[in-house]
Short mmCIF file of the C-alpha atoms (twelve columns), coordinates in Angstrom:
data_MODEL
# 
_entry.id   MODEL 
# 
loop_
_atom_site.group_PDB 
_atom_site.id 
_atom_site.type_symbol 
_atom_site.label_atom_id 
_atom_site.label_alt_id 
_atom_site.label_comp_id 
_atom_site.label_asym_id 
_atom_site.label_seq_id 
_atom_site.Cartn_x 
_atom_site.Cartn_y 
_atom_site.Cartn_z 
_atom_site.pdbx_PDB_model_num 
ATOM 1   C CA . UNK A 1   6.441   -8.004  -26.881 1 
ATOM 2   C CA . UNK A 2   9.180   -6.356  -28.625 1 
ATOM 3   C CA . UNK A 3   11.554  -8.500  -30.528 1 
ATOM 4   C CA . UNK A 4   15.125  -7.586  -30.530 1 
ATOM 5   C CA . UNK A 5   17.067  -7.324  -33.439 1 
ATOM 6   C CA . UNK A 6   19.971  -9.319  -33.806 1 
ATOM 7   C CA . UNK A 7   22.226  -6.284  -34.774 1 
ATOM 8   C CA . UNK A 8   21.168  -4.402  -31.524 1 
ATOM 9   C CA . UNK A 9   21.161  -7.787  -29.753 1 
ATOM 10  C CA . UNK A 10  25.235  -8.163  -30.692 1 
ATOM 11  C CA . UNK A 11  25.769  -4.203  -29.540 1 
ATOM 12  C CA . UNK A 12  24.278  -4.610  -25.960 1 
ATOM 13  C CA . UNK A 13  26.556  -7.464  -25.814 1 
ATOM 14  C CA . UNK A 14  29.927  -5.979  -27.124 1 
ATOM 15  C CA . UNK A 15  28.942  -3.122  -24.197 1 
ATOM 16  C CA . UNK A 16  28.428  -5.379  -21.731 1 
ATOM 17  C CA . UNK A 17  31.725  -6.772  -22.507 1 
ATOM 18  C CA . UNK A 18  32.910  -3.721  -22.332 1 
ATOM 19  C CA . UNK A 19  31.832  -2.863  -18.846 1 
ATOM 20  C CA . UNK A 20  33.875  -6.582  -17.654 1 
ATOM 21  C CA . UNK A 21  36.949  -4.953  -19.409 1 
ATOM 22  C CA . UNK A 22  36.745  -1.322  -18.484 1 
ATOM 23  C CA . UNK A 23  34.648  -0.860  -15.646 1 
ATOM 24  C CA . UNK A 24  33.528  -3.758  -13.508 1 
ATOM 25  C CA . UNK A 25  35.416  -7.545  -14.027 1 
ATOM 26  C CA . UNK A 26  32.301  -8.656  -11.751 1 
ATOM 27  C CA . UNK A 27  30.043  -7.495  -14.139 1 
ATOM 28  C CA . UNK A 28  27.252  -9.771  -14.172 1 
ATOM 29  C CA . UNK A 29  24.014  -9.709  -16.971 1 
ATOM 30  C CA . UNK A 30  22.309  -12.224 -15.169 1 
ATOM 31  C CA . UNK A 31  22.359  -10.434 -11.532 1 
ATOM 32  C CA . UNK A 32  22.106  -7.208  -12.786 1 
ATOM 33  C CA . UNK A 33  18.849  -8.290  -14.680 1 
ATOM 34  C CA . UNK A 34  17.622  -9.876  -11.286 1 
ATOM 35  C CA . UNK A 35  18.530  -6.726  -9.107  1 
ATOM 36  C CA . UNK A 36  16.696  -4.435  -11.530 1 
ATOM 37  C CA . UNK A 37  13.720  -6.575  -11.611 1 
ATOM 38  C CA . UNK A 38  13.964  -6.508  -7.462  1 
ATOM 39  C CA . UNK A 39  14.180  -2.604  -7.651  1 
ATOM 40  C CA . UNK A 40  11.647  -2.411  -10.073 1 
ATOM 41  C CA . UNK A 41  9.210   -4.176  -7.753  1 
ATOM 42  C CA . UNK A 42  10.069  -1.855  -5.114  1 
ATOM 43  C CA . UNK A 43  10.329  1.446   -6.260  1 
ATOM 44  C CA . UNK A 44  6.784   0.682   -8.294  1 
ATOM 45  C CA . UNK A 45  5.185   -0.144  -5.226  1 
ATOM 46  C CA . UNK A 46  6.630   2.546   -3.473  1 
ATOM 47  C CA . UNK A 47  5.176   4.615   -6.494  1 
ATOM 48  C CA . UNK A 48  1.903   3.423   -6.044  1 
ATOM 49  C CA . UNK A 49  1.589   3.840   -2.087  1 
ATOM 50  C CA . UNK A 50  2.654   7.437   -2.738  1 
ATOM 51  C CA . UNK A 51  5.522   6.745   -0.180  1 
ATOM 52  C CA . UNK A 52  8.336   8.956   -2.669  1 
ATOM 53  C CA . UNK A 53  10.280  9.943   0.685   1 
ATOM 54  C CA . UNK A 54  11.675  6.525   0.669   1 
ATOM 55  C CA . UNK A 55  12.880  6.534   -2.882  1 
ATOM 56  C CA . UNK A 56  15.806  9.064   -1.901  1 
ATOM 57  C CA . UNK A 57  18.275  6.636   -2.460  1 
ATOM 58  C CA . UNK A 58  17.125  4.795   -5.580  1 
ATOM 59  C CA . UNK A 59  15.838  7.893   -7.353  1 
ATOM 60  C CA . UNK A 60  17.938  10.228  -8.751  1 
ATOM 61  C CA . UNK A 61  16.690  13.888  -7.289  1 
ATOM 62  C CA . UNK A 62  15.355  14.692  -10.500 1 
ATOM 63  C CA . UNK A 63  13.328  11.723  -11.404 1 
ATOM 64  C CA . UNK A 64  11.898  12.343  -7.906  1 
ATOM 65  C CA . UNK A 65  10.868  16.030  -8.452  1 
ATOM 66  C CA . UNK A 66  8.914   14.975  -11.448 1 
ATOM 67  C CA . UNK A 67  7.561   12.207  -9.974  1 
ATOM 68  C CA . UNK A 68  6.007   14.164  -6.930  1 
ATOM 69  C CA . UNK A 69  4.127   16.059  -9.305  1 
ATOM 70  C CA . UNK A 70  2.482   13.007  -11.829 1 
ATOM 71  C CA . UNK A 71  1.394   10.734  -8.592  1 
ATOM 72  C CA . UNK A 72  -0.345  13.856  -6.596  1 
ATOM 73  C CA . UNK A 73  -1.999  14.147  -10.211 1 
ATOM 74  C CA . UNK A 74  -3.233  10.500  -10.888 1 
ATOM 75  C CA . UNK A 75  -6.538  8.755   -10.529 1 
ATOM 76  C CA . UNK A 76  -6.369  5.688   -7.412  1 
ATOM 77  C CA . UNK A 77  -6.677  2.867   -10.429 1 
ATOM 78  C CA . UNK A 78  -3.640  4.380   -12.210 1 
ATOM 79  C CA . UNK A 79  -1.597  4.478   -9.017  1 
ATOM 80  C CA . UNK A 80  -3.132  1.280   -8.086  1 
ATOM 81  C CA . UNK A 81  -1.531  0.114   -11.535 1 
ATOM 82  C CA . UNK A 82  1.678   1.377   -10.839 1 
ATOM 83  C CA . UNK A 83  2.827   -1.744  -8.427  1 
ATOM 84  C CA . UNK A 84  4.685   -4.796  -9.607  1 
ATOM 85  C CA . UNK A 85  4.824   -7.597  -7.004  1 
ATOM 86  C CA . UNK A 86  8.340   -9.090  -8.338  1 
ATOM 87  C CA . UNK A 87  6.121   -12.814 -9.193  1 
ATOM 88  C CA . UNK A 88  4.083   -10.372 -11.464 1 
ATOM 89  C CA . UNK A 89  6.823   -9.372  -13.924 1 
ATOM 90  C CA . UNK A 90  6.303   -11.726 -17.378 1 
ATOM 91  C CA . UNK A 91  9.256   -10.517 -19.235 1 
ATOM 92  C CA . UNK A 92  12.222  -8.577  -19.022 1 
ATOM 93  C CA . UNK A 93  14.506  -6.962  -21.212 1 
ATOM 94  C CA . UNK A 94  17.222  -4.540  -21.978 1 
ATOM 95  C CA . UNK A 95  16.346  -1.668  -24.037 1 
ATOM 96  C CA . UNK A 96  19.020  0.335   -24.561 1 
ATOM 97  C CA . UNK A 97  23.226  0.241   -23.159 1 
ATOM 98  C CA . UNK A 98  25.377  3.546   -23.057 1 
ATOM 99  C CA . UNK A 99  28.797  4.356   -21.619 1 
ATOM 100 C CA . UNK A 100 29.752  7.988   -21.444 1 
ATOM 101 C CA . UNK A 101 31.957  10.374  -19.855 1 
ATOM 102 C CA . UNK A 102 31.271  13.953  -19.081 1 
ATOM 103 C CA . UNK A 103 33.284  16.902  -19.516 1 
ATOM 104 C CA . UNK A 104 34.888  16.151  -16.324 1 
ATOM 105 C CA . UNK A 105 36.241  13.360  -17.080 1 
ATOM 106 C CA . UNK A 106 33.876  11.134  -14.762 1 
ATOM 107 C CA . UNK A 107 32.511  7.598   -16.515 1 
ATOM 108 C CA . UNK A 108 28.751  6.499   -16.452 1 
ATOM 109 C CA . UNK A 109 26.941  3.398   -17.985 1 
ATOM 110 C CA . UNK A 110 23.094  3.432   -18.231 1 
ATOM 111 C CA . UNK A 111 20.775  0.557   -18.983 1 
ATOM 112 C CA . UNK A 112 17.377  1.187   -19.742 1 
ATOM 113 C CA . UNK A 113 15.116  -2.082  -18.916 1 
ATOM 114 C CA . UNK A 114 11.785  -2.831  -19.933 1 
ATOM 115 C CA . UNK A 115 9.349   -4.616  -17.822 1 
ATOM 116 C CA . UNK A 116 6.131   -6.232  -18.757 1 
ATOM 117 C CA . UNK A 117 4.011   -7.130  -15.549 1 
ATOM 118 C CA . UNK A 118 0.514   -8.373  -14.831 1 
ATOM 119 C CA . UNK A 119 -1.933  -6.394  -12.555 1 
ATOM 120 C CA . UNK A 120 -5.011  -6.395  -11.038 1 
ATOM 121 C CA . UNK A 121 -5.895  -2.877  -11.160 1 
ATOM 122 C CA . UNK A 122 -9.241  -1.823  -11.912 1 
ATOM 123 C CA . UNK A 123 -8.574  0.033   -15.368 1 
ATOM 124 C CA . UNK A 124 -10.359 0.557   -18.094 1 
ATOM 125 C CA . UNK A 125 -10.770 -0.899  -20.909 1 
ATOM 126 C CA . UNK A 126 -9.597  1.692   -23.242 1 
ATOM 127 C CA . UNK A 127 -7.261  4.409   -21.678 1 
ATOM 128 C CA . UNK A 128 -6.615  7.462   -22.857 1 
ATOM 129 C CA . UNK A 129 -4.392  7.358   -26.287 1 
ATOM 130 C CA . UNK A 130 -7.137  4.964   -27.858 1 
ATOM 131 C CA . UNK A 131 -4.354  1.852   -26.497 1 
ATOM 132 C CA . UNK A 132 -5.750  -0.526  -25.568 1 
ATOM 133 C CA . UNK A 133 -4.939  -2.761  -22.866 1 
ATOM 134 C CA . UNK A 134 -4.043  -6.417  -22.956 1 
ATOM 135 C CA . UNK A 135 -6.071  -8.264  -20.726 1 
ATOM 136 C CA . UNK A 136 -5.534  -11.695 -18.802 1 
ATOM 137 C CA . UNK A 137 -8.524  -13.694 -17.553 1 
ATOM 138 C CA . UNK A 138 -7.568  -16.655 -14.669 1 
ATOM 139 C CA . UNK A 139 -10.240 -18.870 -13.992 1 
ATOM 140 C CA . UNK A 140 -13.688 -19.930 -14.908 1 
ATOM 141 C CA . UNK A 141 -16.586 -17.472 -15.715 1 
ATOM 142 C CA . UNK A 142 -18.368 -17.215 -11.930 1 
ATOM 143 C CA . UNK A 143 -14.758 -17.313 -10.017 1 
ATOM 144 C CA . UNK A 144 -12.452 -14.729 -12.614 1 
ATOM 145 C CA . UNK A 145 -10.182 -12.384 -12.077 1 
ATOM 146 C CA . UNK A 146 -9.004  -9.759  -14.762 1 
ATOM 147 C CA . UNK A 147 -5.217  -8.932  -14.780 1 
ATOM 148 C CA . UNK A 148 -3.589  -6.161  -17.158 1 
ATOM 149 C CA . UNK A 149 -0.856  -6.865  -18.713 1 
ATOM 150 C CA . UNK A 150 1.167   -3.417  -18.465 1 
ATOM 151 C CA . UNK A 151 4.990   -2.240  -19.418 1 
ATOM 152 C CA . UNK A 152 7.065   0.151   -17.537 1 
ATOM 153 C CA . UNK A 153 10.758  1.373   -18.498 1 
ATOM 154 C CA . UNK A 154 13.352  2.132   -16.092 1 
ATOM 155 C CA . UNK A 155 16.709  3.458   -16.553 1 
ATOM 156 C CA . UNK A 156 19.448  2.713   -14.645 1 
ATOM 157 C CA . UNK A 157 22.797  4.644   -13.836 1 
ATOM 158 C CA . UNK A 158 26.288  4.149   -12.234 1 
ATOM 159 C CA . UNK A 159 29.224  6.254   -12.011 1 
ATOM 160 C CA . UNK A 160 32.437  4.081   -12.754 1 
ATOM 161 C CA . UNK A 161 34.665  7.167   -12.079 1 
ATOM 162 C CA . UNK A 162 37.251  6.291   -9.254  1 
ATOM 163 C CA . UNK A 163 36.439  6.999   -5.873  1 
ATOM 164 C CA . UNK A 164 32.091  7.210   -7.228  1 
ATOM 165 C CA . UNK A 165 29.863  5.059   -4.791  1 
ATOM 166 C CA . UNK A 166 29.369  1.563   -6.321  1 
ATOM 167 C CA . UNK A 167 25.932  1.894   -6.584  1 
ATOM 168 C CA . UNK A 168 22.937  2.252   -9.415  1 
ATOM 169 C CA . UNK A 169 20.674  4.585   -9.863  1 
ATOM 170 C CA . UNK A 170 17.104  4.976   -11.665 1 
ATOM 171 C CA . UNK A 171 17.541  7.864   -13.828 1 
ATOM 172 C CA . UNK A 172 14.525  7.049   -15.679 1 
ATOM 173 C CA . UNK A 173 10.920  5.939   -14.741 1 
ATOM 174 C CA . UNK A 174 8.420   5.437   -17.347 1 
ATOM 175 C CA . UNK A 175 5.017   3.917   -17.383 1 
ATOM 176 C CA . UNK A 176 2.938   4.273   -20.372 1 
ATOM 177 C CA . UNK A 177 -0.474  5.037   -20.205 1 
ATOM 178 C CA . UNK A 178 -0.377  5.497   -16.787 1 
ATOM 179 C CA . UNK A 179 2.424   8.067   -15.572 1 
ATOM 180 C CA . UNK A 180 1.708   10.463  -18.530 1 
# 
């Protein structure tokens, strides 16, 4: 698990701060972090059913073209590894906070959250990269059940530019190991 520095730890904060004063007085780190973890769950399971017609909405178009591509490509347990029931996830945190504004003049923040989830997936050992994977045994030796423990990254944008539909989007999908 990565540890945060403190000096990072005090910038996210002093931009979330600045998203209450600038962008959105709602602004909320606590319910964002809980509707990321909720859209996490979803779109990953959504990944791993190979149901990316449904992700229209939550997806930006790009993510979604390259995404098309690495799931037609993967092996069953890798897709299989993809889902995160929303119990699963073990830890969350931010990884990164940027506001920006593009040469028109519209306003964007992006959050990039890190997930760390446990799965049942029949992987490997070792996967490709020489990594290898942490693994979680529940119960005794005749009645056990190996979990993985696995990390995904997903980035999420909003336009704050008047008029822009309140509404985030994942900009950014990343699952190590698996959606390589």
């Amino acid at each position: 698990v990565r540890i945060t520095s403190p000096v990072a730890w005090l910038r996210t904060r002093f931009y979330y701060l600045l998203i209450r004063l600038y962008f959105d007085r709602e602004f909320s780190v606590e319910e964002f972090t809980r509707g990321a973890k909720q859209a996490f769950s979803v779109v990953s399971k959504l990944l791993s059913q190979r149901k990316l017609d449904l992700l229209d909405e939550l997806v930006s178009a790009e993510v979604l073209r390259v995404l098309k591509e690495k799931i037609s490509l993967l092996p069953d347990n890798h897709r299989d590894a993809l889902a995160a029931d929303i119990d699963a996830i073990m830890y969350t945190t931010e990884g990164d906070v940027r506001i920006y504004f593009d040469d028109d003049g519209r306003k964007f923040v992006s959050i990039l959250m890190r997930f760390w989830y446990l799965n049942g997936a029949n992987l490997p050992d070792e996967v490709p990269g020489e990594t290898k994977v942490f693994q979680i045994v529940f119960g005794d030796e005749s009645t056990k059940e190996k979990r993985h423990l696995l990390t995904a990254n997903y980035e999420f944008q909003r336009e704050f530019t008047e008029g822009a539909k309140p509404e985030w989007t994942i900009t950014r999908i990343e699952h190590p190991r698996l959606l390589e």
